[in-house]
C-alpha atoms as an extended CHARMM CRD file, in Angstrom:
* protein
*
        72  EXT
         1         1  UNK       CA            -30.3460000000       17.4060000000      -56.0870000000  PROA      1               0.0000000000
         2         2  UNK       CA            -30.6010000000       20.7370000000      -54.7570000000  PROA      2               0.0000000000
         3         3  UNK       CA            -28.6590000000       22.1390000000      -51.7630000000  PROA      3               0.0000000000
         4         4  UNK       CA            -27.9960000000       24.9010000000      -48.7990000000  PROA      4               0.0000000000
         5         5  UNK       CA            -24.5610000000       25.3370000000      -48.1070000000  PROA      5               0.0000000000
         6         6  UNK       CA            -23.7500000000       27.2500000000      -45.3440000000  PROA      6               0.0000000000
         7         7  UNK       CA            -19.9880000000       28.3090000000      -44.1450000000  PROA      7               0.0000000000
         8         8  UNK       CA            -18.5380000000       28.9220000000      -40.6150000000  PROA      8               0.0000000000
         9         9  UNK       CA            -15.1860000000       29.4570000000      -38.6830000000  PROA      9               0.0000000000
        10        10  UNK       CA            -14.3110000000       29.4630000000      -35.7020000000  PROA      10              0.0000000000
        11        11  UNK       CA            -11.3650000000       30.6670000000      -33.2310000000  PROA      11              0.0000000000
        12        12  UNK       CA            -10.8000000000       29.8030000000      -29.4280000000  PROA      12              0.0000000000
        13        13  UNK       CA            -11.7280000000       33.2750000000      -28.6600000000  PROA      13              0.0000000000
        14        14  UNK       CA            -14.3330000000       34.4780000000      -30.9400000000  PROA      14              0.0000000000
        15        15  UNK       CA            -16.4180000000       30.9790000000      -31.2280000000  PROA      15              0.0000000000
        16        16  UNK       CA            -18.2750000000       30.0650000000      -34.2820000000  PROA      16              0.0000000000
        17        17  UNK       CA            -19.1670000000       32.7380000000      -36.7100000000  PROA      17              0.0000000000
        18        18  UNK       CA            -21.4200000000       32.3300000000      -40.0680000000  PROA      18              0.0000000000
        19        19  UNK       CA            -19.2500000000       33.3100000000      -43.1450000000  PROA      19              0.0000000000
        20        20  UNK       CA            -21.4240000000       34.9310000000      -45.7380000000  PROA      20              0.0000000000
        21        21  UNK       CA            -24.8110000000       34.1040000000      -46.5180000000  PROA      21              0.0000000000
        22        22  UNK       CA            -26.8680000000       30.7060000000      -47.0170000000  PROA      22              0.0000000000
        23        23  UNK       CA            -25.4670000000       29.5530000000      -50.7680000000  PROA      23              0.0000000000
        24        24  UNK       CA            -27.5950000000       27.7940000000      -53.1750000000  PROA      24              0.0000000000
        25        25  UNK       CA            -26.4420000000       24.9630000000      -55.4370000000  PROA      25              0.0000000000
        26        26  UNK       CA            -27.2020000000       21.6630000000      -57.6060000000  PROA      26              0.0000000000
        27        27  UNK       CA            -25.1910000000       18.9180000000      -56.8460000000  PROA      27              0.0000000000
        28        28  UNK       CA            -25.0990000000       14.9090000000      -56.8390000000  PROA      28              0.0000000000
        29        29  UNK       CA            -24.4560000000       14.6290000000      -53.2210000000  PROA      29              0.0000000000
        30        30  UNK       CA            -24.1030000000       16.8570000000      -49.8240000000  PROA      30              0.0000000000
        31        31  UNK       CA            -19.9610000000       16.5430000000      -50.1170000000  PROA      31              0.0000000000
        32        32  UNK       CA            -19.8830000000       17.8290000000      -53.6520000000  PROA      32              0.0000000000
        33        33  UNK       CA            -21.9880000000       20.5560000000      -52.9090000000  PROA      33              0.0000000000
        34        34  UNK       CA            -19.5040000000       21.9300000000      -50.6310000000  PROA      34              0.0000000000
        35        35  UNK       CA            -16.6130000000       21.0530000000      -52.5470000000  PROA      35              0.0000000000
        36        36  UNK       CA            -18.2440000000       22.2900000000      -55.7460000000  PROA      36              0.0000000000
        37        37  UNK       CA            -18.0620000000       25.2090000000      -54.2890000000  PROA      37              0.0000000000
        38        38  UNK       CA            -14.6840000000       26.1930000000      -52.6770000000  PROA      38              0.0000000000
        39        39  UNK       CA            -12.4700000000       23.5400000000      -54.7710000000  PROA      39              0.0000000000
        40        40  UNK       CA            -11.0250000000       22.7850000000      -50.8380000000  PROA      40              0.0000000000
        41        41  UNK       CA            -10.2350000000       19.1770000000      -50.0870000000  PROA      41              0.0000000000
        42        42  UNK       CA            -12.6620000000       18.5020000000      -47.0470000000  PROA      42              0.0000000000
        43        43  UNK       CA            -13.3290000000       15.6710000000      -44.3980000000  PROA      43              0.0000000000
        44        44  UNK       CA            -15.9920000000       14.6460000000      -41.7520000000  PROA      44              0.0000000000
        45        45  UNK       CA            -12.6590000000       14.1030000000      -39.2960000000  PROA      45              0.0000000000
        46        46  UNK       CA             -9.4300000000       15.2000000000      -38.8740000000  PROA      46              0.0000000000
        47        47  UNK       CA             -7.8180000000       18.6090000000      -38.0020000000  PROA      47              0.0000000000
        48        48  UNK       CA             -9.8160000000       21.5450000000      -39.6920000000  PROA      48              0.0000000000
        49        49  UNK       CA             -8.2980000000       24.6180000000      -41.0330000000  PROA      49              0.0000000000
        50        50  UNK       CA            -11.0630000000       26.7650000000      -39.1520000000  PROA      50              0.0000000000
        51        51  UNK       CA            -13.4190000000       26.4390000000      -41.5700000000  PROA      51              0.0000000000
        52        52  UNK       CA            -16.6130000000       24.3950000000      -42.2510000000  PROA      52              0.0000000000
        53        53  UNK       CA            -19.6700000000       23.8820000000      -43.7870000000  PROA      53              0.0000000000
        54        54  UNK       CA            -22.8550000000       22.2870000000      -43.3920000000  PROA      54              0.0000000000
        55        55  UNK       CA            -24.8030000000       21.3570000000      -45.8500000000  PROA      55              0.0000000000
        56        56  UNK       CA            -28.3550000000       19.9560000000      -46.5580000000  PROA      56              0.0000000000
        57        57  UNK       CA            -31.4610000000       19.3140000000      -48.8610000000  PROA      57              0.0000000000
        58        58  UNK       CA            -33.4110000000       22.4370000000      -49.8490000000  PROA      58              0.0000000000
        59        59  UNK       CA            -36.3200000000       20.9290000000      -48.3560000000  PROA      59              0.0000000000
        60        60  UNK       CA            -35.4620000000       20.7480000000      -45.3340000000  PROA      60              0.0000000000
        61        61  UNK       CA            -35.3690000000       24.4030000000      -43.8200000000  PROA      61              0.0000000000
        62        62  UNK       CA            -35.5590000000       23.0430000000      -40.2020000000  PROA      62              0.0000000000
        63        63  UNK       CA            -31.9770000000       21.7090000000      -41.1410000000  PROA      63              0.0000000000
        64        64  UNK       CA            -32.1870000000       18.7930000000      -39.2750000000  PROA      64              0.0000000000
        65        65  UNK       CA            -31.2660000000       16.2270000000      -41.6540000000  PROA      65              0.0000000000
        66        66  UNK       CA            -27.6790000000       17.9860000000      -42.4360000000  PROA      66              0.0000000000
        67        67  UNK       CA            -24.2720000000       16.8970000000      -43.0370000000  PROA      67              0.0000000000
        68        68  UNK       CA            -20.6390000000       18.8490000000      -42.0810000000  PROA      68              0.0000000000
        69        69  UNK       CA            -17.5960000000       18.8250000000      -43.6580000000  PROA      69              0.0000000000
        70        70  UNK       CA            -14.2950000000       20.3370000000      -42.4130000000  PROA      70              0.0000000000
        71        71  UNK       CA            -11.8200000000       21.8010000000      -44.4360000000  PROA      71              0.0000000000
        72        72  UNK       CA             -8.1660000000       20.8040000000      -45.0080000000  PROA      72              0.0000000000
């Protein structure tokens, strides 16, 4: 299937900032699509390194139907 995956961090006093630009891939699910890309072990919970992703179907530009993963 075909995915968006776009990455952010974020600090206390800055907020949440896009990292780079919207990133294309094939992939069997949302989870590998991220992972695919950064080889970073990543979780829907837990303590986050300051950076995430969010990921979701190339159809769906509206982005509404999206999944996020923090990284570890």
């Amino acid at each position: 299937m075909h995915y968006s995956v776009q990455f952010f961090t974020w600090t206390p006093k800055l907020g949440v900032h896009q990292v780079g630009t919207v990133v294309e891939i094939d992939a069997v699910n949302a989870k590998l699509a991220a992972t695919g890309l950064l080889g970073l072990r990543l979780d829907e919970t837990g303590t986050a390194k300051k950076l995430a992703v969010r990921v979701w179907s190339a159809p769906d530009d509206s982005k509404a139907d999206c999944a996020c993963f923090y990284y570890h």
